[in-house]
MMTF fields as JSON, N, C-alpha, C and O atoms, coordinates in Angstrom:
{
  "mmtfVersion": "1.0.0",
  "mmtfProducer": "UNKNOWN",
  "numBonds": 399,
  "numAtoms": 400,
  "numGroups": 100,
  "numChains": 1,
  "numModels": 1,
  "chainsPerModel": [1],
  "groupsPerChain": [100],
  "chainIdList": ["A"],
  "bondAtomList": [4, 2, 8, 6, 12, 10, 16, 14, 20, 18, 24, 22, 28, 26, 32, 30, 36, 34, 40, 38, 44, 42, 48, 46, 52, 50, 56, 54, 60, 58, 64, 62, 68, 66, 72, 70, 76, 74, 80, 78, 84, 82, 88, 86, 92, 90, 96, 94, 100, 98, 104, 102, 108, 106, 112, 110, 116, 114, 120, 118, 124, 122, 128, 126, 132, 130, 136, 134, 140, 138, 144, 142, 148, 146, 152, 150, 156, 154, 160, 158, 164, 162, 168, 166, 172, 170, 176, 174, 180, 178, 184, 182, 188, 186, 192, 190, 196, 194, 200, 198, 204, 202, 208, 206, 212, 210, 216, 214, 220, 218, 224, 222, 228, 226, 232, 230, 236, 234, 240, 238, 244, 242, 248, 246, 252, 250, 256, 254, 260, 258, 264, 262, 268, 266, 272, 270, 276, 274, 280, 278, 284, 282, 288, 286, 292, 290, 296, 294, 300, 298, 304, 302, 308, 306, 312, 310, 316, 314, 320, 318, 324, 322, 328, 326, 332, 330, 336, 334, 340, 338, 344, 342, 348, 346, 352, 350, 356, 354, 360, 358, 364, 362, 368, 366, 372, 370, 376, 374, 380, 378, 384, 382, 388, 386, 392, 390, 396, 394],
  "bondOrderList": [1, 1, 1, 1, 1, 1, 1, 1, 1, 1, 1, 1, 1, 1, 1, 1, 1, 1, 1, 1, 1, 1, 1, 1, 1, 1, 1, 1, 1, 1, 1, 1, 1, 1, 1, 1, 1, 1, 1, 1, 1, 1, 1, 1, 1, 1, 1, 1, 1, 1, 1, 1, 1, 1, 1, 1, 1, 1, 1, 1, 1, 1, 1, 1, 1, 1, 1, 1, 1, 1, 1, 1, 1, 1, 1, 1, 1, 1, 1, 1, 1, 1, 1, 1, 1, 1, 1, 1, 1, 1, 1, 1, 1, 1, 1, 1, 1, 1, 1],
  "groupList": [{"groupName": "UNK", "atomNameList": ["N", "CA", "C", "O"], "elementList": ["N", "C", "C", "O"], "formalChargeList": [0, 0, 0, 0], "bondAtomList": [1, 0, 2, 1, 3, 2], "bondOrderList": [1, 1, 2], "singleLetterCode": "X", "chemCompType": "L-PEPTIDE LINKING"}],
  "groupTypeList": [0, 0, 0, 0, 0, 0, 0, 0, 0, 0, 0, 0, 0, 0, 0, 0, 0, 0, 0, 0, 0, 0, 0, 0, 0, 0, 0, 0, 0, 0, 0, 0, 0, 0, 0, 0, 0, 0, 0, 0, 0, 0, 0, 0, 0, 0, 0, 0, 0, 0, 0, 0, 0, 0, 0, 0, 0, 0, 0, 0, 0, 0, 0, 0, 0, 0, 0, 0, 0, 0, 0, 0, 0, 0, 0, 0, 0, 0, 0, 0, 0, 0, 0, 0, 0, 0, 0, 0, 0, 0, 0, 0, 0, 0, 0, 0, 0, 0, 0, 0],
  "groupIdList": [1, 2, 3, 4, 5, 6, 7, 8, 9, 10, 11, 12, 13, 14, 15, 16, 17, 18, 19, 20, 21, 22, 23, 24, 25, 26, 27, 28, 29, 30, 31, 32, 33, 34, 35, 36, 37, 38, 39, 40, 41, 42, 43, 44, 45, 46, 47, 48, 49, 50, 51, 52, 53, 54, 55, 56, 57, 58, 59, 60, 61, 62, 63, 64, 65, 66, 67, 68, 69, 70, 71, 72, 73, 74, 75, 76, 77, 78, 79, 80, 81, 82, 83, 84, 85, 86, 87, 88, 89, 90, 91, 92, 93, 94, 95, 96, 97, 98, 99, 100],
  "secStructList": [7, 7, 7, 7, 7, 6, 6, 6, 7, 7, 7, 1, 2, 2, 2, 2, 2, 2, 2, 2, 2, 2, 6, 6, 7, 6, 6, 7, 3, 3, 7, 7, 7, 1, 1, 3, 3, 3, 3, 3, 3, 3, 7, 1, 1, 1, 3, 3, 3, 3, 3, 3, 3, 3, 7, 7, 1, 1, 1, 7, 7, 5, 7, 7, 5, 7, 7, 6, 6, 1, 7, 7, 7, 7, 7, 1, 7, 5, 7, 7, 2, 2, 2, 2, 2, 2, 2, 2, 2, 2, 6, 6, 4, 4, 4, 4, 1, 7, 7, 7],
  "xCoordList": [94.091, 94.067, 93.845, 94.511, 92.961, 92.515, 92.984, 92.711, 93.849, 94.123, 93.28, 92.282, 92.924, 92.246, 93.15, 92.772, 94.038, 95.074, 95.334, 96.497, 94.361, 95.305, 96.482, 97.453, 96.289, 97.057, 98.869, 99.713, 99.136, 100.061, 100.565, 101.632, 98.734, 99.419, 99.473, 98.851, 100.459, 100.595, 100.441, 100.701, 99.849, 99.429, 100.263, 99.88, 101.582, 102.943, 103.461, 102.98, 104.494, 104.361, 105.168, 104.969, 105.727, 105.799, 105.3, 105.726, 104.156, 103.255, 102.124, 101.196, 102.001, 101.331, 102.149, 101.676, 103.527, 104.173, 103.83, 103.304, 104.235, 104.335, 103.017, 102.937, 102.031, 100.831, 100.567, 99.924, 101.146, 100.956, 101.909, 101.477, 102.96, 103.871, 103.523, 103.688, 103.086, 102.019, 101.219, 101.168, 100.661, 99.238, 100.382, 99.836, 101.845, 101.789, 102.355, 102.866, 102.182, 102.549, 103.755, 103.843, 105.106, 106.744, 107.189, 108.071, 106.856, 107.169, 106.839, 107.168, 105.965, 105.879, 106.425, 106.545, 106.76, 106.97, 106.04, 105.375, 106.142, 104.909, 105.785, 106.714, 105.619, 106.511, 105.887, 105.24, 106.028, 105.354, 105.591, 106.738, 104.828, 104.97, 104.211, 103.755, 104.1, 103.076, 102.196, 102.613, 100.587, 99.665, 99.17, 98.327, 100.287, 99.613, 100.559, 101.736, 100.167, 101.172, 101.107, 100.047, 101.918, 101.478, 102.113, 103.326, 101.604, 102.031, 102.415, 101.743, 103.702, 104.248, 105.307, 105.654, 105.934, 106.955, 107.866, 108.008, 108.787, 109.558, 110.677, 110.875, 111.466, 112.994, 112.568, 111.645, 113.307, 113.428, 113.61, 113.134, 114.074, 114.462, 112.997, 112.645, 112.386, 111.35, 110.034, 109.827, 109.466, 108.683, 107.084, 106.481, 106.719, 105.165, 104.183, 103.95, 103.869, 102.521, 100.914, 100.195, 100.907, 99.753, 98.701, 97.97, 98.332, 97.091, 97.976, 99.204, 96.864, 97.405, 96.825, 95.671, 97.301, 95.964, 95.927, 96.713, 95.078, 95.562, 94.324, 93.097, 95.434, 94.492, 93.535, 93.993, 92.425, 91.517, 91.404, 91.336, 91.347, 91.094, 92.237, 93.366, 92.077, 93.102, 92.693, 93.44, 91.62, 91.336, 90.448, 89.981, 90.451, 89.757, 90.584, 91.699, 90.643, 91.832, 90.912, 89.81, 91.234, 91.005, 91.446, 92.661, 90.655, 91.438, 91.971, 91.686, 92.793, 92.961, 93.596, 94.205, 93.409, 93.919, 94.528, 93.862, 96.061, 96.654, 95.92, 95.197, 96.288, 95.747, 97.404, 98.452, 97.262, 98.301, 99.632, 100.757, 98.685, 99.654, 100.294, 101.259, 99.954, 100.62, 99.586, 99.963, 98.298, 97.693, 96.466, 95.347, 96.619, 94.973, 94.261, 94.348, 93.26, 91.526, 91.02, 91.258, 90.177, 89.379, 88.476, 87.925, 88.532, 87.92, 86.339, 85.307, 86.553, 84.878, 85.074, 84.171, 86.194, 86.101, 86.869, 87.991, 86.595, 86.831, 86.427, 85.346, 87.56, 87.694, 88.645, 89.639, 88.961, 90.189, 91.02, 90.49, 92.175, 93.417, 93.472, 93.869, 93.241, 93.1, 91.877, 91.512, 91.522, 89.99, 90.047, 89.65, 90.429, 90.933, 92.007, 91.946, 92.991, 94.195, 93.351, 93.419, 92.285, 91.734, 90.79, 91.124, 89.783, 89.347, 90.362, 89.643, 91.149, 92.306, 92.755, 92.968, 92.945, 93.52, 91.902, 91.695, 91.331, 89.67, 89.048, 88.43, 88.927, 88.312, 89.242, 88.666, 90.14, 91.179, 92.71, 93.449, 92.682, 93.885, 94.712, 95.921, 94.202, 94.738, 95.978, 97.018, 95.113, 96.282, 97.341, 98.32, 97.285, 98.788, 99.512, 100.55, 99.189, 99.93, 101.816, 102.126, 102.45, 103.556, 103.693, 103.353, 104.066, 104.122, 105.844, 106.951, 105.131, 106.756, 106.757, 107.741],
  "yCoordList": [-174.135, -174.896, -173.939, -172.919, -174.315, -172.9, -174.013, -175.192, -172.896, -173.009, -173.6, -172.903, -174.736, -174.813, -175.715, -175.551, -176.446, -177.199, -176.355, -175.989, -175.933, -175.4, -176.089, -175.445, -177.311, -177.98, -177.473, -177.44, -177.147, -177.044, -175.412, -174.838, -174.901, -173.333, -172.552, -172.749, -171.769, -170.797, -169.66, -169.247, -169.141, -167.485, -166.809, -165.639, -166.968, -166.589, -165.802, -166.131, -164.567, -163.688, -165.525, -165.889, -165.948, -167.06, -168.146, -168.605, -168.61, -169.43, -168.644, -169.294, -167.021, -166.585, -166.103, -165.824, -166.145, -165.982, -167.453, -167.532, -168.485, -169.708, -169.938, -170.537, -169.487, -169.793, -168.802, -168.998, -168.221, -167.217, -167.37, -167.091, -167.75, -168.099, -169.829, -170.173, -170.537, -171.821, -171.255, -171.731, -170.394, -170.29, -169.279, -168.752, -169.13, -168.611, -167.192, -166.663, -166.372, -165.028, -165.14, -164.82, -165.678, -166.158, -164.627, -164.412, -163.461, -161.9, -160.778, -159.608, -161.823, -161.284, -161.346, -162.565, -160.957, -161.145, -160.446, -159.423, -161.339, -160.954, -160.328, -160.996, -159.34, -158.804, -158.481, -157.436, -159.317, -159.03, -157.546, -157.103, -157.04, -156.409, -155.794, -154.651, -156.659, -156.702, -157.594, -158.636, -157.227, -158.066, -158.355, -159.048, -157.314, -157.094, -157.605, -157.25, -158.372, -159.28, -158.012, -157.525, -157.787, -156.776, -157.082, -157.183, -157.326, -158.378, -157.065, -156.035, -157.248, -156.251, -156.898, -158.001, -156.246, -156.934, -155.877, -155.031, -156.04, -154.622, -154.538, -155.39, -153.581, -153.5, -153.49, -152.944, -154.057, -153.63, -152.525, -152.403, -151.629, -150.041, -149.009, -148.072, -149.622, -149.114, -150.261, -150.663, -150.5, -151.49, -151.175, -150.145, -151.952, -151.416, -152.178, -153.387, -151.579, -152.705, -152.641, -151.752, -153.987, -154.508, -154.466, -153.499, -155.309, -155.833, -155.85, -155.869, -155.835, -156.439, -157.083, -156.72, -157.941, -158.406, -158.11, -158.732, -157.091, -157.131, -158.203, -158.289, -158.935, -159.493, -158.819, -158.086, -159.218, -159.104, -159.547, -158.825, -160.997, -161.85, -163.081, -162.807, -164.058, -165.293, -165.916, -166.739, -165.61, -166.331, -165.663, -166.268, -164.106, -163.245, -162.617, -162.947, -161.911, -160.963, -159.866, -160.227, -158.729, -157.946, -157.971, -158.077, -157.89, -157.527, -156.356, -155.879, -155.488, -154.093, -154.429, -155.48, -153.276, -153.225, -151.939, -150.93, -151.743, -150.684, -149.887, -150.41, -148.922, -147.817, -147.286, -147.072, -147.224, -146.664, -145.331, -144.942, -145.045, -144.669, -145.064, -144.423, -146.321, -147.129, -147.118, -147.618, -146.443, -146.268, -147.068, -146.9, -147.603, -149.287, -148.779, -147.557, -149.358, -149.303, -150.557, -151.312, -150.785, -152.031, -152.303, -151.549, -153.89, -154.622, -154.809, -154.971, -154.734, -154.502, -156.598, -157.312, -157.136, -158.606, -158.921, -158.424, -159.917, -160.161, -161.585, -161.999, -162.362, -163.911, -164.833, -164.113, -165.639, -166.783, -166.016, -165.269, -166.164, -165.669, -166.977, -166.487, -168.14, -168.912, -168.219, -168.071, -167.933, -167.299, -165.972, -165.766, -165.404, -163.975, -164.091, -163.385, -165.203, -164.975, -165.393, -164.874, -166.867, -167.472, -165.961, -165.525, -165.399, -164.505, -163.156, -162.593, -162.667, -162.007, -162.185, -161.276, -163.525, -164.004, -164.205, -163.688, -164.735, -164.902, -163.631, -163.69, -162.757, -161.542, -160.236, -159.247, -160.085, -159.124, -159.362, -158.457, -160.194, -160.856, -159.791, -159.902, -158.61, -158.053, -156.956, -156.559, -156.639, -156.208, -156.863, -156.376, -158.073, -159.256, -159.11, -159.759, -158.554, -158.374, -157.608, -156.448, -158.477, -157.26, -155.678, -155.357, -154.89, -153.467, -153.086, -153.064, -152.785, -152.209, -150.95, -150.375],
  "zCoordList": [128.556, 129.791, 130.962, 131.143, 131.65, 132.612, 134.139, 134.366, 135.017, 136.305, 136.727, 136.543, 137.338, 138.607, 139.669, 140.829, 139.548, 140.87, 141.901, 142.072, 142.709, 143.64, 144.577, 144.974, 144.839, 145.342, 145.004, 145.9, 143.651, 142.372, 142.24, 142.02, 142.587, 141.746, 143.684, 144.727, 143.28, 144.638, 143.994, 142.863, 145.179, 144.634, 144.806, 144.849, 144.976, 144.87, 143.983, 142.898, 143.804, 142.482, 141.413, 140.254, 142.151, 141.244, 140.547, 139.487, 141.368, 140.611, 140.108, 139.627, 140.136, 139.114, 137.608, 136.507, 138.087, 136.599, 135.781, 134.671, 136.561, 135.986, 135.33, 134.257, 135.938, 135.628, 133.604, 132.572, 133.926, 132.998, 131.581, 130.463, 131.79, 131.204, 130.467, 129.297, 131.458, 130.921, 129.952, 128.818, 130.25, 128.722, 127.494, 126.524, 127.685, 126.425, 126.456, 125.469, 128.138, 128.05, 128.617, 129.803, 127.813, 128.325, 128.224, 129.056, 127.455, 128.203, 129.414, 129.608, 130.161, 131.535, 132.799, 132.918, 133.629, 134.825, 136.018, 135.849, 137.478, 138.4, 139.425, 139.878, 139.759, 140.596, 142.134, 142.21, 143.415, 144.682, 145.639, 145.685, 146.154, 146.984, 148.146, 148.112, 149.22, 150.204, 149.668, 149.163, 149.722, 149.111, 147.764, 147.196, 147.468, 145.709, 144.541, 144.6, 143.531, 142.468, 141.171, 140.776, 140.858, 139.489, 138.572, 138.752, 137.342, 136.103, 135.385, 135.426, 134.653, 133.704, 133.187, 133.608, 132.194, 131.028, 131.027, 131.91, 129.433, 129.589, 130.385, 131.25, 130.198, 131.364, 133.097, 133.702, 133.388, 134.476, 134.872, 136.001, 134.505, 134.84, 134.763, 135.48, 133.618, 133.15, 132.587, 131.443, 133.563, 133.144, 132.753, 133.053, 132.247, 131.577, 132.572, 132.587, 133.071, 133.953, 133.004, 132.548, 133.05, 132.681, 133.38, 133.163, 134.268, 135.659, 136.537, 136.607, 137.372, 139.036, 140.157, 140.387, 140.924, 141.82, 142.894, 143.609, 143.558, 144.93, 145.994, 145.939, 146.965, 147.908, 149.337, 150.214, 149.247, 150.037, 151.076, 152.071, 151.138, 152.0, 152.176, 151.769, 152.6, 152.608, 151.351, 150.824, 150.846, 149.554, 148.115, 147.149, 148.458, 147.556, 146.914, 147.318, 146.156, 144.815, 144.183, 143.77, 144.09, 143.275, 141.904, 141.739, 140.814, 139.387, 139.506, 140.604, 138.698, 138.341, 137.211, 137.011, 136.262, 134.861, 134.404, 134.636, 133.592, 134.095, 132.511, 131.663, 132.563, 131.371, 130.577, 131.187, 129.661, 128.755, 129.577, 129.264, 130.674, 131.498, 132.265, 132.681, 132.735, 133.758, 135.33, 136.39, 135.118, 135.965, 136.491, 136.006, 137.107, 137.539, 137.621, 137.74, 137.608, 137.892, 137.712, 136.769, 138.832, 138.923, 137.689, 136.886, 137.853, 136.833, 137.31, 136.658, 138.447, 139.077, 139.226, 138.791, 139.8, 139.673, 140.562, 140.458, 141.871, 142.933, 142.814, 142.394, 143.293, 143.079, 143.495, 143.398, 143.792, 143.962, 142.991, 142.168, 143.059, 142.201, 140.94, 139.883, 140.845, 139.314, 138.528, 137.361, 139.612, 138.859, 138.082, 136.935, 138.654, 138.219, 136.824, 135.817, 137.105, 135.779, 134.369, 133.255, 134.987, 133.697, 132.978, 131.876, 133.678, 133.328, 132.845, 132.019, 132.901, 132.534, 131.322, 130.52, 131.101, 129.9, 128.889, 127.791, 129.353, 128.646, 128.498, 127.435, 128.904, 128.344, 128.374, 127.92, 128.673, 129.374, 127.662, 127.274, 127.332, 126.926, 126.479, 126.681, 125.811, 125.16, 125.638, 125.112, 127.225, 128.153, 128.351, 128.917, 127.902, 128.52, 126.898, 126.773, 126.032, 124.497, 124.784, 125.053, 124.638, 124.162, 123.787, 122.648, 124.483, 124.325, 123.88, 124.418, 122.365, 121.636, 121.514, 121.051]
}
């Protein structure tokens, strides 16, 4: 089921957990800070970051995708934030996998 309500979804670190947690990824959490949502799992003390979105505009998002170090780099993908998670999860998915 791919996001599109915006009416429903807020680009909120909360209605992007919810959003995320809807398709299935119930071991993540979205954590805000300033403009940027960064999806990671794992302790709190020590958490693993996955992606992240940072905003652009009132209605644009950057992808970023973290590396085995914990370190982002762009997805080269700039979009509405439903747009960005559906694509995330659609070609990306494997970054949103559980890290044991």
């Amino acid at each position: 089921m791919a996001i599109t309500d915006y009416s429903k979804a807020s680009w909120s670190a909360d209605g992007v957990e919810k959003a995320l947690k809807d398709r299935g990824f119930v071991h993540l959490r979205v954590r805000a800070r300033g403009s940027v949502l960064t999806i990671e799992s794992g302790s709190e003390d020590d958490p693993v970051k996955h992606a992240r979105l940072k905003q652009q505009t009132v209605h644009l998002w950057v992808l970023e995708i973290a590396d085995h170090k914990g370190r982002f780099s762009s997805a080269g993908l700039r979009d509405d934030w439903p747009t960005l998670i559906n694509t995330l999860i659609r070609d990306f998915g494997w970054v949103l996998e559980p890290i044991t």
